[in-house]
VEXRO-848620 format. One record per atom (N, C-alpha, C, O, CB): residue number from 0; residue in one letter; atom name; y, x, z. Coordinates in Angstrom, 2 decimals, decimal comma. Last residue first. Glycine has a CB too. Example, Ala and Ser with C-alpha at 12.3 -4.5 7.8 and 13.67 -1.06 7.14 Angstrom:
! VEXRO-848620
ATOM | n | res | atom | py | px | pz
ATOM | 1 | s | N | -2,25 | 12,85 | 7,08 $
ATOM | 1 | s | CA | -1,06 | 13,67 | 7,14 $
ATOM | 1 | s | C | 0,03 | 12,90 | 7,87 $
ATOM | 1 | s | O | 1,14 | 13,41 | 8,04 $
ATOM | 1 | s | CB | -0,60 | 14,08 | 5,72 $
ATOM | 0 | a | N | -5,69 | 13,19 | 7,80 $
ATOM | 0 | a | CA | -4,50 | 12,30 | 7,80 $
ATOM | 0 | a | C | -3,30 | 13,20 | 7,80 $
ATOM | 0 | a | O | -3,32 | 14,24 | 8,46 $
ATOM | 0 | a | CB | -4,47 | 11,31 | 9,05 $
! end
This chain:
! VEXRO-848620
ATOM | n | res | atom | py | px | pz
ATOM | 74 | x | N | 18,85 | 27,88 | 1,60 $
ATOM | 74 | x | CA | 20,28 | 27,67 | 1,43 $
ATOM | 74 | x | C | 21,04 | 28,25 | 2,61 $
ATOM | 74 | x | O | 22,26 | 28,18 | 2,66 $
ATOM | 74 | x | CB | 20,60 | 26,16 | 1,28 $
ATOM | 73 | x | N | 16,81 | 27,98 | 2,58 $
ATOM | 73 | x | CA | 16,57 | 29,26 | 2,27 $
ATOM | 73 | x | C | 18,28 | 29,20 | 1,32 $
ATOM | 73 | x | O | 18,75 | 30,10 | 0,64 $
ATOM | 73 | x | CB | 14,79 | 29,57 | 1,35 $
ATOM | 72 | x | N | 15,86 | 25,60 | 4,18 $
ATOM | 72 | x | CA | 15,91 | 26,80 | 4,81 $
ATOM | 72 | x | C | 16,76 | 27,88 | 4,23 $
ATOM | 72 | x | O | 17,39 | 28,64 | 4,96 $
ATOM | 72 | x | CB | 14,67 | 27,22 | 4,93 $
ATOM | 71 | x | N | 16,04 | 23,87 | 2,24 $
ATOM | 71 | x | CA | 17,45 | 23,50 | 2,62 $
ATOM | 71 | x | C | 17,13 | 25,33 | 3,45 $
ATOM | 71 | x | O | 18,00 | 26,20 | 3,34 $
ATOM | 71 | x | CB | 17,83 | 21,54 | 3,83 $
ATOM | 70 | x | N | 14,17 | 24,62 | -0,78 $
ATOM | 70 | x | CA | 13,80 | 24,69 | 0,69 $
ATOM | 70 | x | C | 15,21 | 24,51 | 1,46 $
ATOM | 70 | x | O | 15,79 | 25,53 | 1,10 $
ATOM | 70 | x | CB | 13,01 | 26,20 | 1,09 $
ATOM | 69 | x | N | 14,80 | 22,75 | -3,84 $
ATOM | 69 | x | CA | 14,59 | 24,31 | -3,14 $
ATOM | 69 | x | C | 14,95 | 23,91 | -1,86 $
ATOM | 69 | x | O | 15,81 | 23,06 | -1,65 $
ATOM | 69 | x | CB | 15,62 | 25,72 | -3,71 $
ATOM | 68 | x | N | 13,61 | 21,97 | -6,90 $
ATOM | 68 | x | CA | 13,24 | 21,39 | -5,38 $
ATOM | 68 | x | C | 13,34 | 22,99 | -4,77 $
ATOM | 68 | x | O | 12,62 | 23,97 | -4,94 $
ATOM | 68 | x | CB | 11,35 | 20,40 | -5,16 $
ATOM | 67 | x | N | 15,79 | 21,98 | -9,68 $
ATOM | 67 | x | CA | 14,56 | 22,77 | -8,97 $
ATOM | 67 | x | C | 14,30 | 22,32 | -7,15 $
ATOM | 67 | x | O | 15,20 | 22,59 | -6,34 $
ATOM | 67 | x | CB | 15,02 | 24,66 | -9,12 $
ATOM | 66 | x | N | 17,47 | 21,32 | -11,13 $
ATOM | 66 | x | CA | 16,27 | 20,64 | -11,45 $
ATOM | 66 | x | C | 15,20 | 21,29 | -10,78 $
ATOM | 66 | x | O | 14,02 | 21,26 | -11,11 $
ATOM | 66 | x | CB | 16,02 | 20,56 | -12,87 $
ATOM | 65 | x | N | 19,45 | 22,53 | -9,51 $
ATOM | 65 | x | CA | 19,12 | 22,77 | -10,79 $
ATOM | 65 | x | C | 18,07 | 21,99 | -11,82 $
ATOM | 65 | x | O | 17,98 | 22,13 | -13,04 $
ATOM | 65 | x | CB | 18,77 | 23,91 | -10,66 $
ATOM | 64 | x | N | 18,53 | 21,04 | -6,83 $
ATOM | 64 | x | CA | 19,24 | 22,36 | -7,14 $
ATOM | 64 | x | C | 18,76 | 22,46 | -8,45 $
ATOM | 64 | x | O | 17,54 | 22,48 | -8,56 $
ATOM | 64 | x | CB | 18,90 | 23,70 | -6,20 $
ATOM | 63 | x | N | 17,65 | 19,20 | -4,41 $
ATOM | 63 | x | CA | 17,47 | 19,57 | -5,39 $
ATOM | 63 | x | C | 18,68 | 20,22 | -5,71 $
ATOM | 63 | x | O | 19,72 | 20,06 | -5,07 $
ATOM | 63 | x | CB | 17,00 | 18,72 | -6,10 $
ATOM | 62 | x | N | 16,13 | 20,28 | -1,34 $
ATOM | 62 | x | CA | 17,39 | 19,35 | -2,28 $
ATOM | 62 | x | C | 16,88 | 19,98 | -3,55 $
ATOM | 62 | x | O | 16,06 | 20,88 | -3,73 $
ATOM | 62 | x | CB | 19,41 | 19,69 | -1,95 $
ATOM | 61 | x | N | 13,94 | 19,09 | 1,92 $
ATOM | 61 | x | CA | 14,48 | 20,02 | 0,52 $
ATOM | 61 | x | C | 15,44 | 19,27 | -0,66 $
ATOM | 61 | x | O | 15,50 | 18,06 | -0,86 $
ATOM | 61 | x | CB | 13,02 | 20,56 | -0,39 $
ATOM | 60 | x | N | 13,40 | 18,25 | 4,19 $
ATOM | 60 | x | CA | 13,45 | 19,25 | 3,99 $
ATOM | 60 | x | C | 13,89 | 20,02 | 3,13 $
ATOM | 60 | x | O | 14,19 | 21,21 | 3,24 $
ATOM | 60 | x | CB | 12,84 | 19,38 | 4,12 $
ATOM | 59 | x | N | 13,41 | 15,15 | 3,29 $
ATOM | 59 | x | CA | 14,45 | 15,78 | 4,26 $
ATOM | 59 | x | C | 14,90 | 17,40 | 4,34 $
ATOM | 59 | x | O | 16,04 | 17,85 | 4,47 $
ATOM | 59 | x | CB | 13,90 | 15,47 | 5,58 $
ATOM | 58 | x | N | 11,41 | 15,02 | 1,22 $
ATOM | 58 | x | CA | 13,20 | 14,97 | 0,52 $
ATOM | 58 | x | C | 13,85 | 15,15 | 1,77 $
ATOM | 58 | x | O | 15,05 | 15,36 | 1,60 $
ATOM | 58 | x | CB | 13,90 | 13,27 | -0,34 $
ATOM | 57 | x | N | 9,67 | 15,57 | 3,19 $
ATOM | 57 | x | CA | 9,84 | 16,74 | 1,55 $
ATOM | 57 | x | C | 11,10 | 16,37 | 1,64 $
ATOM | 57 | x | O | 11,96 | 17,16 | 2,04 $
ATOM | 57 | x | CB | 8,95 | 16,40 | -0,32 $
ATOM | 56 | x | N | 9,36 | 13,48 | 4,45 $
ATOM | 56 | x | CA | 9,53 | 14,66 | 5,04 $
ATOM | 56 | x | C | 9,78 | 15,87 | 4,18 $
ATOM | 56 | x | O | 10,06 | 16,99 | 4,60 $
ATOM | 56 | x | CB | 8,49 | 14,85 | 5,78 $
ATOM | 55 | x | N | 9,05 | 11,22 | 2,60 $
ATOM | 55 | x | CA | 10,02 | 11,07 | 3,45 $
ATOM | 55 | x | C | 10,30 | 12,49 | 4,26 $
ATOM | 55 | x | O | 11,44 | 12,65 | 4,71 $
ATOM | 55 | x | CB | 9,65 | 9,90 | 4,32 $
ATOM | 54 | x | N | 6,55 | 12,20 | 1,69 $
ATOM | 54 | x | CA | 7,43 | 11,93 | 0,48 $
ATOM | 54 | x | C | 8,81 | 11,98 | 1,32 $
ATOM | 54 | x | O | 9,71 | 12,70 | 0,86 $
ATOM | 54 | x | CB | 7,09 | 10,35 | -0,41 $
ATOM | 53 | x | N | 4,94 | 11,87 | 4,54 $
ATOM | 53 | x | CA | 5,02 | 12,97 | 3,31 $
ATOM | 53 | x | C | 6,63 | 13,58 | 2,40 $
ATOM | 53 | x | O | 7,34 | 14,58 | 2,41 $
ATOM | 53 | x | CB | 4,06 | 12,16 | 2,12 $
ATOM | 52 | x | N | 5,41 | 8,73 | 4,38 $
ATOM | 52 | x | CA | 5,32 | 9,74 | 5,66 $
ATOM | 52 | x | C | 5,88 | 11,29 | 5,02 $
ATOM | 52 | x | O | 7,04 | 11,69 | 5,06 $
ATOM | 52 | x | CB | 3,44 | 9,86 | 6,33 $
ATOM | 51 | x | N | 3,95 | 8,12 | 2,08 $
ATOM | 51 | x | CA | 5,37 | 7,81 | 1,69 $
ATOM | 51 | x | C | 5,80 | 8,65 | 3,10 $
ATOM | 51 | x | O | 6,75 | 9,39 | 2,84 $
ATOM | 51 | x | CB | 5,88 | 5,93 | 1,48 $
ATOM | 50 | x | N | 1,25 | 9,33 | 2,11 $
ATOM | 50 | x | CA | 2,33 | 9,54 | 1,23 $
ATOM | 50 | x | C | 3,53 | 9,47 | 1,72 $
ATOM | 50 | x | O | 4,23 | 10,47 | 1,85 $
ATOM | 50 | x | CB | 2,31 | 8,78 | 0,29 $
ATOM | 49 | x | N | 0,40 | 7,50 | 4,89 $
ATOM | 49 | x | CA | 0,80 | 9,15 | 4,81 $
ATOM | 49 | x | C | 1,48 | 10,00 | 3,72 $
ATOM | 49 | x | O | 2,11 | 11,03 | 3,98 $
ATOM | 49 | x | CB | -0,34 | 9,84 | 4,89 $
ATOM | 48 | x | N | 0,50 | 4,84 | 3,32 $
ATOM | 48 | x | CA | 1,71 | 5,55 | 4,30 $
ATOM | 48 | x | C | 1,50 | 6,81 | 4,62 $
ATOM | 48 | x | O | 2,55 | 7,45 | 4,67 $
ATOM | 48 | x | CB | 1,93 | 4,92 | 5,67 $
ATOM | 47 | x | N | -1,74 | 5,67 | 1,64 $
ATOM | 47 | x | CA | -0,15 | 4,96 | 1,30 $
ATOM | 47 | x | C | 0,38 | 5,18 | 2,19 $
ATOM | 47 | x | O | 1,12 | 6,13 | 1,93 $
ATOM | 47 | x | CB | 0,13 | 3,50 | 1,06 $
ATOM | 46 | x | N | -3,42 | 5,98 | 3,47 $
ATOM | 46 | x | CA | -3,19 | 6,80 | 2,70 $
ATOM | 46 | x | C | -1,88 | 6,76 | 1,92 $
ATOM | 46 | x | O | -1,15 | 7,72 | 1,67 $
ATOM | 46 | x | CB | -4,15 | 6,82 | 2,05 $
ATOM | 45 | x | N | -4,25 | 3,38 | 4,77 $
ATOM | 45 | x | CA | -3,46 | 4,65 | 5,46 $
ATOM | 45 | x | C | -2,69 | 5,94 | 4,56 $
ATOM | 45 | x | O | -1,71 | 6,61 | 4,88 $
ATOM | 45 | x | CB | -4,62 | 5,41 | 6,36 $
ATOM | 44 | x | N | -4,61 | 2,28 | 2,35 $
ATOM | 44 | x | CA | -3,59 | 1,20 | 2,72 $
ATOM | 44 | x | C | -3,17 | 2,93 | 3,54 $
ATOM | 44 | x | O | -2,21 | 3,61 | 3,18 $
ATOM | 44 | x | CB | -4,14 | -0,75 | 3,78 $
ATOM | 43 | x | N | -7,34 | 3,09 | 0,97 $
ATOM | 43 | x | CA | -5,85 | 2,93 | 0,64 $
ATOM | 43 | x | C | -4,54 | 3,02 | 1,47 $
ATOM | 43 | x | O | -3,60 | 3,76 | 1,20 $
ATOM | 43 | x | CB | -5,78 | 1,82 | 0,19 $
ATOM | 42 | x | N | -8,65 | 2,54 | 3,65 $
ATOM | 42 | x | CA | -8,44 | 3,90 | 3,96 $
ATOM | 42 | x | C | -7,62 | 4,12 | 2,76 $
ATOM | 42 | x | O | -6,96 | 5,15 | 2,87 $
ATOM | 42 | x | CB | -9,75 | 4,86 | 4,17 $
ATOM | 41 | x | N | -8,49 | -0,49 | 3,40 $
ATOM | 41 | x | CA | -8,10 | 0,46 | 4,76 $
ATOM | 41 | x | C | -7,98 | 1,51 | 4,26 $
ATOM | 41 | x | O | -6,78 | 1,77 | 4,31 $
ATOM | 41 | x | CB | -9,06 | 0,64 | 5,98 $
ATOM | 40 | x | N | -10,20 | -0,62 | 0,80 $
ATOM | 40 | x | CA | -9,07 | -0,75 | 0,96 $
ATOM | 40 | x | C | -8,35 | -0,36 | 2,18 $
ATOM | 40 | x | O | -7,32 | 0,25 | 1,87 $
ATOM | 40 | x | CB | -8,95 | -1,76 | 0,69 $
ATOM | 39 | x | N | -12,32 | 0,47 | 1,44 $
ATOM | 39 | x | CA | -11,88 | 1,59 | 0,59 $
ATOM | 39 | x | C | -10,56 | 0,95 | 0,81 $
ATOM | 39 | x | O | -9,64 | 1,74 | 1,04 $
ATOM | 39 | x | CB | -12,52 | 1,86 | -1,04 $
ATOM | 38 | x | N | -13,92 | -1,20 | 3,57 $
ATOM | 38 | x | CA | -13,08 | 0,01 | 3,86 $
ATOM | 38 | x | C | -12,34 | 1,03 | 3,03 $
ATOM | 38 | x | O | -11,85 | 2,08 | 3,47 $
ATOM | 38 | x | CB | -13,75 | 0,67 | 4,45 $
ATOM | 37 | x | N | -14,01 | -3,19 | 1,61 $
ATOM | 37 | x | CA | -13,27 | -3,47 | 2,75 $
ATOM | 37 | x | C | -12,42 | -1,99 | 3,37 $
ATOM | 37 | x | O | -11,24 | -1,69 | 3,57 $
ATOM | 37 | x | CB | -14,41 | -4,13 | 3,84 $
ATOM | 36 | x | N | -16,40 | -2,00 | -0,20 $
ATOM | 36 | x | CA | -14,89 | -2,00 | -0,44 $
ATOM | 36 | x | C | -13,73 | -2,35 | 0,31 $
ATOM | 36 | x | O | -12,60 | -2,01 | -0,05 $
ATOM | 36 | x | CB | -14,71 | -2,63 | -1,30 $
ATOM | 35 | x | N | -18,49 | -1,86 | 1,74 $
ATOM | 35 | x | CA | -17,63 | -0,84 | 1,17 $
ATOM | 35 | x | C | -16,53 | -0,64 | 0,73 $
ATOM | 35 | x | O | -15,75 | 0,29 | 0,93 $
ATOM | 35 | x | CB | -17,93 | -0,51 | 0,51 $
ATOM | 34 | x | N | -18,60 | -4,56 | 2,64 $
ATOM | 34 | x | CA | -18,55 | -3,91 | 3,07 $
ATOM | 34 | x | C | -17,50 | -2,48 | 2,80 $
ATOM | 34 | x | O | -16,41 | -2,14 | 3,28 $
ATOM | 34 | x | CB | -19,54 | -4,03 | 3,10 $
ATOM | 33 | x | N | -19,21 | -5,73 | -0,35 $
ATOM | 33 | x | CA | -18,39 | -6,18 | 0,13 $
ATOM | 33 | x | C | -17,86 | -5,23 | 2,06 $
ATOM | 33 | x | O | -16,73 | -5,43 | 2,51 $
ATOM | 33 | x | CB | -18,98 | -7,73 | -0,04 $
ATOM | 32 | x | N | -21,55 | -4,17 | 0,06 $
ATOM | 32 | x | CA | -20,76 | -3,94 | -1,36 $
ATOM | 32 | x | C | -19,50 | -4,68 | -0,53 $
ATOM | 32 | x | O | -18,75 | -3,85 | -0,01 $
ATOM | 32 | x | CB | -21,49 | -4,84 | -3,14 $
ATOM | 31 | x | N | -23,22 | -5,04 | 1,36 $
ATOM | 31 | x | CA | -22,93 | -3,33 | 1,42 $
ATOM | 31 | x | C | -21,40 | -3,43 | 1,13 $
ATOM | 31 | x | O | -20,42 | -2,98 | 1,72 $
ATOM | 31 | x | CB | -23,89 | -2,21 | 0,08 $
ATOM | 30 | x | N | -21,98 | -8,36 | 2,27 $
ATOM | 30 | x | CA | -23,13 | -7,31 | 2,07 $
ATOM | 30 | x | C | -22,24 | -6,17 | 1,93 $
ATOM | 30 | x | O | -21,04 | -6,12 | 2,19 $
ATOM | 30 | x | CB | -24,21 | -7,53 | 0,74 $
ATOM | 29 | x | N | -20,97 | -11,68 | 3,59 $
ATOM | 29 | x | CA | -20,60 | -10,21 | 3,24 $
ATOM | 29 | x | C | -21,90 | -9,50 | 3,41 $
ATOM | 29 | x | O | -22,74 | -9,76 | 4,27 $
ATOM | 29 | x | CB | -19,40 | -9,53 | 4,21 $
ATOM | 28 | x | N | -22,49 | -14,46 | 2,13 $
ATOM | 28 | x | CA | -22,31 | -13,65 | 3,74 $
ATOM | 28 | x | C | -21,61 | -12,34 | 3,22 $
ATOM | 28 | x | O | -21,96 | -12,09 | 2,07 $
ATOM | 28 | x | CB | -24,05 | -13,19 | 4,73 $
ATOM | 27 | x | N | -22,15 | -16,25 | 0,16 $
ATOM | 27 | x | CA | -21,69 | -16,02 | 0,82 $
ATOM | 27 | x | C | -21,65 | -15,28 | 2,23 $
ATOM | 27 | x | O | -20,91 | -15,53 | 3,18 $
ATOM | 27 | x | CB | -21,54 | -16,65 | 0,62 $
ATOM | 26 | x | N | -24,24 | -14,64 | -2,58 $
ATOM | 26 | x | CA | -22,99 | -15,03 | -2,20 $
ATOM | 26 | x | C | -21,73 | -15,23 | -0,58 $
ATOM | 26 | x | O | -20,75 | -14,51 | -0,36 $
ATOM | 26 | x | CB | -23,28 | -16,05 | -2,72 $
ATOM | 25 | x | N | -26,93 | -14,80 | -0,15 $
ATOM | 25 | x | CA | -26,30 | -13,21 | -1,14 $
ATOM | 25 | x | C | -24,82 | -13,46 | -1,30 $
ATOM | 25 | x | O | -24,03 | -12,86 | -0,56 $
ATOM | 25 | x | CB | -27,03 | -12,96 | -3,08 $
ATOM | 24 | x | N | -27,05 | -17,03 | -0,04 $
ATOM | 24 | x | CA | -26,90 | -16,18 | 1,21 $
ATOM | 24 | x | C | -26,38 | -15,34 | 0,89 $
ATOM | 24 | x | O | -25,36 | -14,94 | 1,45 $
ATOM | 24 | x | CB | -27,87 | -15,75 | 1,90 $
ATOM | 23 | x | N | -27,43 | -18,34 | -2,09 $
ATOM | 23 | x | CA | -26,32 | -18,44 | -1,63 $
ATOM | 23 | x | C | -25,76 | -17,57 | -0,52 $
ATOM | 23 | x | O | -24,59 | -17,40 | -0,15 $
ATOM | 23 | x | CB | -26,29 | -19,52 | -1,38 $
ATOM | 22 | x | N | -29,71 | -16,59 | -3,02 $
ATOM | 22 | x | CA | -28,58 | -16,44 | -3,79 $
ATOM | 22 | x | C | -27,54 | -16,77 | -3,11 $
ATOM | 22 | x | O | -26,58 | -16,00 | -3,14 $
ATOM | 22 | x | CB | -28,59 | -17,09 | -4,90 $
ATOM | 21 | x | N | -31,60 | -17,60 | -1,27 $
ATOM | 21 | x | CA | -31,30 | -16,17 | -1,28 $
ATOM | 21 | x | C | -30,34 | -15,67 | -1,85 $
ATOM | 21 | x | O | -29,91 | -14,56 | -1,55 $
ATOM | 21 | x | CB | -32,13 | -15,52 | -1,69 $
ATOM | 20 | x | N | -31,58 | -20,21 | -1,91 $
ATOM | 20 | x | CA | -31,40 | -19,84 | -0,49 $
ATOM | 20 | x | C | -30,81 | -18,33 | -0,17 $
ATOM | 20 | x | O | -30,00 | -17,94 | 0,67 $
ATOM | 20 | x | CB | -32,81 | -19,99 | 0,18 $
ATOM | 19 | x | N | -32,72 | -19,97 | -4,68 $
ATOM | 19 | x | CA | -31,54 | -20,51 | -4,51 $
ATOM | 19 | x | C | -31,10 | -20,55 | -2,93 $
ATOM | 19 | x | O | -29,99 | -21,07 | -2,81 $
ATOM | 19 | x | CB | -31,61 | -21,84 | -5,16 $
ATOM | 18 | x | N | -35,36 | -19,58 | -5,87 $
ATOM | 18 | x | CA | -34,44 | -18,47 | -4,79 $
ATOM | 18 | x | C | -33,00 | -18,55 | -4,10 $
ATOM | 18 | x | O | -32,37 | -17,77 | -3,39 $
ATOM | 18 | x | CB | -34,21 | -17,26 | -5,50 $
ATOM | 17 | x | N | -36,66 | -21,42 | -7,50 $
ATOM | 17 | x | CA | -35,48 | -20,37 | -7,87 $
ATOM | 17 | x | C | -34,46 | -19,14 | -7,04 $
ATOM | 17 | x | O | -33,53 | -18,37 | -7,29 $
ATOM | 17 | x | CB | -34,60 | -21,22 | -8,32 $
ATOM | 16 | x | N | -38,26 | -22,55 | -5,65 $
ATOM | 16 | x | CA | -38,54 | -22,24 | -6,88 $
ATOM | 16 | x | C | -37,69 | -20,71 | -7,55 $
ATOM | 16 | x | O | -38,02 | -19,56 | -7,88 $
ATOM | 16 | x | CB | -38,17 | -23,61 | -7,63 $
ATOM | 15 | x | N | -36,65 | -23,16 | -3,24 $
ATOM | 15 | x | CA | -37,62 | -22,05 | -3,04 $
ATOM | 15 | x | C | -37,99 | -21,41 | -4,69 $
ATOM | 15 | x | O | -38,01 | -20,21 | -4,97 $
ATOM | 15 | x | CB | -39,12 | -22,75 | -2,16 $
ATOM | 14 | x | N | -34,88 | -25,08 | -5,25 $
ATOM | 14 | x | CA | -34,99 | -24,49 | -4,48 $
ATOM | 14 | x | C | -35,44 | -23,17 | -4,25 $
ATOM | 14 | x | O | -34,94 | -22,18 | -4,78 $
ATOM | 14 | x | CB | -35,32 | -25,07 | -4,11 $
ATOM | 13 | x | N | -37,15 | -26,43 | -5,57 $
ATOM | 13 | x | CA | -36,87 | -26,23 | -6,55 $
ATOM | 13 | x | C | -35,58 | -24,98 | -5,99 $
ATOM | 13 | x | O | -35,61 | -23,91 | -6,60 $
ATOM | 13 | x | CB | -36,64 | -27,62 | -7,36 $
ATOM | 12 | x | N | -37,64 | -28,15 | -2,72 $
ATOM | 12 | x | CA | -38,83 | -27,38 | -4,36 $
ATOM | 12 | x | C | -38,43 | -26,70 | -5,39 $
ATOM | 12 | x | O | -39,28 | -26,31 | -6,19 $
ATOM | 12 | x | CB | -39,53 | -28,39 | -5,38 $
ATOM | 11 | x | N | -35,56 | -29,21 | -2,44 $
ATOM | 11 | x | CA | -35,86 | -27,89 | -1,38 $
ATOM | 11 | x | C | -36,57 | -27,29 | -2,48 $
ATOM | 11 | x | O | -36,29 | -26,24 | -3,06 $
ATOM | 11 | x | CB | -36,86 | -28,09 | 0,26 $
ATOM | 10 | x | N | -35,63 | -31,22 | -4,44 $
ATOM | 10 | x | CA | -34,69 | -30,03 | -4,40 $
ATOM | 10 | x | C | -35,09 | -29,03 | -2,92 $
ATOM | 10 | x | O | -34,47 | -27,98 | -2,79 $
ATOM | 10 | x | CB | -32,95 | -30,72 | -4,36 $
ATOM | 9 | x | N | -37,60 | -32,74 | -3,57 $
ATOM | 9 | x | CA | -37,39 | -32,32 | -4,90 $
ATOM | 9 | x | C | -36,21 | -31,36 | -5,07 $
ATOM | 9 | x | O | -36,10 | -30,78 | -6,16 $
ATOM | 9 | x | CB | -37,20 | -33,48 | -5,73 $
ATOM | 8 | x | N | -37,13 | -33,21 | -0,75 $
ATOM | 8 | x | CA | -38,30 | -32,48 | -1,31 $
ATOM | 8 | x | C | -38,05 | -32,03 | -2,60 $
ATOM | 8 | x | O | -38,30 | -30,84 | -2,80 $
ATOM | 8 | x | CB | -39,49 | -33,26 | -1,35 $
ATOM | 7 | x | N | -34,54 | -35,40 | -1,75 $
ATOM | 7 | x | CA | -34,78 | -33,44 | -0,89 $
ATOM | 7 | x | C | -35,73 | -33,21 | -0,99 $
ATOM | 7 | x | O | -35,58 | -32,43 | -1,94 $
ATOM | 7 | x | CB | -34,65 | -32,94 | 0,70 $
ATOM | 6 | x | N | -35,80 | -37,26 | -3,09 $
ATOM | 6 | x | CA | -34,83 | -36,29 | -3,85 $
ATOM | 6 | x | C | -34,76 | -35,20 | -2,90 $
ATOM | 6 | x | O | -34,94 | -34,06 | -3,32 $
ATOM | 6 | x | CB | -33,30 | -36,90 | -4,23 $
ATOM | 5 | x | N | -37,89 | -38,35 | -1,50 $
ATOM | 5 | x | CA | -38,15 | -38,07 | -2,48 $
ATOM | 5 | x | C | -36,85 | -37,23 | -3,08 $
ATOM | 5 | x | O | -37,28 | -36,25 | -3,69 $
ATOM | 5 | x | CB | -38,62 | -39,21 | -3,06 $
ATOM | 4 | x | N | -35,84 | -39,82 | 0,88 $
ATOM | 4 | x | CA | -36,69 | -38,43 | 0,90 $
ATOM | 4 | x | C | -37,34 | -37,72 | 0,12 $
ATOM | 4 | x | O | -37,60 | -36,56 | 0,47 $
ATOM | 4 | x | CB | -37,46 | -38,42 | 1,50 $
ATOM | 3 | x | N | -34,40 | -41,22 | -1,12 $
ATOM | 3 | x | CA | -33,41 | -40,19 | -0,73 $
ATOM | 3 | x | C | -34,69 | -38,98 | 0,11 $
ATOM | 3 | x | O | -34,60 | -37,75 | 0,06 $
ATOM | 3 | x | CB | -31,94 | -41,04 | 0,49 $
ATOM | 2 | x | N | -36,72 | -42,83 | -1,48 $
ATOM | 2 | x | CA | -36,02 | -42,30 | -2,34 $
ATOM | 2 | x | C | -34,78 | -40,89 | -2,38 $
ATOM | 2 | x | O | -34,45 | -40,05 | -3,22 $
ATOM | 2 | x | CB | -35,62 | -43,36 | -2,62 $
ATOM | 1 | x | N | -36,56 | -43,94 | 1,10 $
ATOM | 1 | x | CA | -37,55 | -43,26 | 0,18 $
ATOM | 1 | x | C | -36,94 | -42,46 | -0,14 $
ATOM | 1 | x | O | -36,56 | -41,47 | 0,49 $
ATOM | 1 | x | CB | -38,13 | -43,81 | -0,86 $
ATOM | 0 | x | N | -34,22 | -45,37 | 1,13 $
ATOM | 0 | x | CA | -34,57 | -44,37 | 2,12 $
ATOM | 0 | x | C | -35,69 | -43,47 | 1,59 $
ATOM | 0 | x | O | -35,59 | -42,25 | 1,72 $
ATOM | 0 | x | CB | -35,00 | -45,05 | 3,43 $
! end
């Protein structure tokens, strides 16, 4: 029983020593960074379907012709 209170003092000490509270915190909580990139992927992900949204409204609107994308309007 000692002994087991002698080894946590010796590691809380060491511990505080090294910042090792601040590191795991740093690791596991989400920060900026993990933040930021959360939303770069969302605003990927919309952007991918307004392409393919896009991509799907071009090839309705227009054929190809010669190797040339021409307006179905102006057929």
């Amino acid at each position: 029983m000692l002994q087991k209170m002698v080894i946590n003092k010796i590691i809380n000490l060491l511990a505080k020593q090294f910042n090792l509270y601040k590191i795991m915190k740093y690791v596991e909580e989400p920060n900026d960074a993990d933040n930021r990139i959360s939303d770069l992927e969302i605003r990927l992900f919309q952007l991918g379907r307004r392409y393919e949204e896009l991509e799907k409204k071009i090839s309705e609107e227009f054929v190809t012709c010669r190797g040339k994308k021409v307006n179905i309007k102006e057929l």
